[in-house]
C-alpha positions, 0 to 999 in steps of 0.5 A: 500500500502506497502511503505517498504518490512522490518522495523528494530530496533536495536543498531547502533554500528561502528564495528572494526575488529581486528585479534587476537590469542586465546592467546590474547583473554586470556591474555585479560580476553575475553570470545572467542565467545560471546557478551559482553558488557563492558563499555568506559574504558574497551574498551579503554583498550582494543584498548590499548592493541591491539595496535600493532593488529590495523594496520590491523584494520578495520571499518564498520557500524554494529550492528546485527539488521543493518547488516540484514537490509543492507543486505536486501536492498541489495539483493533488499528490501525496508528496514528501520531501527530505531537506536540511533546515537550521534552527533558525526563523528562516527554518521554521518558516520554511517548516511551515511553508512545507506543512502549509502546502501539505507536503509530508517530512522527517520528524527530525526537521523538527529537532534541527541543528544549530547554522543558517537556513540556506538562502538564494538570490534570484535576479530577474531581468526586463527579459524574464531570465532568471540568475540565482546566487545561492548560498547553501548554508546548511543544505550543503550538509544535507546528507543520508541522514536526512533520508527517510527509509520508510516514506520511501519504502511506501511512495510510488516515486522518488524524485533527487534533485540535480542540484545535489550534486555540487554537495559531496555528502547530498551527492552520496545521499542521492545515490544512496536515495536512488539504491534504496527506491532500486531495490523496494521498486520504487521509481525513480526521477532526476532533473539535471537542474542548471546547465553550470551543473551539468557543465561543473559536475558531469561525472557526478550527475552520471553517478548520481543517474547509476549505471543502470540509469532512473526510470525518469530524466528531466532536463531542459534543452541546455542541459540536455546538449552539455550533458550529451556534449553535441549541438543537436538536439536529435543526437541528445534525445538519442544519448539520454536513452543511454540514462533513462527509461524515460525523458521529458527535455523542456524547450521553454515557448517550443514546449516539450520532447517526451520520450516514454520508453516506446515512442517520441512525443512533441508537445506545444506550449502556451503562448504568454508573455514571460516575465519570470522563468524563475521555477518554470522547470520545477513546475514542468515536472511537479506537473508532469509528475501529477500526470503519469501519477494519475495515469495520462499518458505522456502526451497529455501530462506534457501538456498539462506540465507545459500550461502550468509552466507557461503560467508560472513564467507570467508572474512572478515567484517560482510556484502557483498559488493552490488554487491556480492548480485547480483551474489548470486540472479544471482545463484540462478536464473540459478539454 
């Protein structure tokens, strides 16, 4: 008996939203459209030098692996997600943030250790593109510790975050999370998460993906090309079958490549104005997630997942609102 349709593991970041200028972004030393990892000072100095930007500032609970999971339990999964969090206002506040979304975690995040709640910046651009600086804080100590070897045993899914990789002891615990979920026939999903990931961490990304690859892979069309190191998309879609049973590759406003093991699927997406990409690709695989959890095939959980990424680019913040899920499932009922 399944207790959870979705387990996930990833960083547990308090996510501010700043509006920036490409101007600011270089007067800043910052790399436009990628994660980067900086550490407390750096980022301080930041916030510093954006001080003026800050009254438009705003918070949330984030990180990409939680970003899914939320999304996921909004649309109607029984989700759980494994993190680190600090004793600190910013951990209780992302405690209450997860409860509030109903989304299950380890009764040690209760119990939580002395440190800074990780944190990352996220500068938005007149062109929507959003830059992060991250400082990891206590999430860089995420470790197999955090996992929860029973939810796991009743979920359905696991889903790792790529972004483990940069962290020698959330690497481990991703692979151990991957082991476990193997070996109970739980399935399992990993987004590659940034291109500077791929691009910084290849090798770490192929052991965390196992010699016996993941059931799903998610990546958008960068990622995809760094990862198989070619130009071509068609020559990328045939290399990740090397890592996976199944793939979605994100194309941004041309929608989505799906692959189900079988057959290749193209699916559109919306047309919007995008004013902030912050979240859209976490938001593509909560969606699709719900999907293929729910029995949809690949085709019409792509679509489904690429309307609610459309939507979240159109506003800003990285999630939707919950009952911006409902009006989705109800299009997509009427459809």
């Amino acid at each position: 008996m399944h207790q959870y349709d979705l387990y996930g593991i990833g960083a547990a970041l308090l996510d501010t939203e700043i509006e920036v200028t490409d101007g600011d972004l270089q007067s800043l030393g910052i790399d436009k459209g990628v994660m980067t990892l900086v550490d407390d000072q750096r980022q301080q100095q930041l916030v510093d030098d954006l001080k003026n930007h800050m009254v438009t500032a705003s918070h949330a609970c984030g990180g990409s692996g939680a970003n899914t999971v939320i999304a996921a339990s909004y649309f109607g999964l029984d989700t759980f997600y494994s993190c680190k969090v600090a004793n600190d206002d910013n951990g209780d506040f992302y405690r209450d943030n997860l409860a509030a979304a109903g989304v299950g975690y380890p009764k040690a995040l209760h119990n939580a250790d002395t440190g800074i709640t990780g944190k990352c910046l996220v500068l938005i651009t007149p062109d929507a593109e959003r830059s992060m600086n991250t400082y990891l804080g206590i999430s860089a100590e995420l470790s197999v510790s955090e996992l929860d070897s029973e939810a796991l045993g009743k979920s359905r899914w696991a889903y790792i975050e790529g972004y483990l990789v940069s962290s020698d002891t959330g690497r481990a615990a991703a692979i151990e999370l991957r082991k476990q979920a193997g070996a109970c026939g739980v399935k399992t999903a990993l987004s590659l998460s940034d291109p500077m990931m791929v691009q910084l961490f290849h090798d770490g990304l192929k052991e965390m993906i196992g010699d016996s690859g993941v059931d799903l892979l998610f990546c958008n069309r960068d990622e995809a090309l760094k990862f198989c190191a070619t130009e071509s998309l068609d020559e990328a879609a045939q290399t990740l079958r090397d890592y996976c049973r199944a793939f979605a590759v994100t194309l941004g406003a041309d929608g989505a490549l799906l692959w189900d093991g079988e057959q290749v699927h193209r699916v559109s997406s919306p047309s919007v104005k995008a004013i902030d990409t912050n979240g859209a690709g976490d938001m593509f695989a909560g969606a699709f997630l719900y999907g293929i959890n729910r029995g949809m095939g690949f085709a019409d959980a792509g679509e489904l997942a690429c309307r609610a990424a459309a939507q979240v680019v159109s506003q800003y913040g990285p999630r939707l609102r919950a009952e911006q899920h409902k009006t989705l499932l109800e299009q997509e009922a009427s459809a």
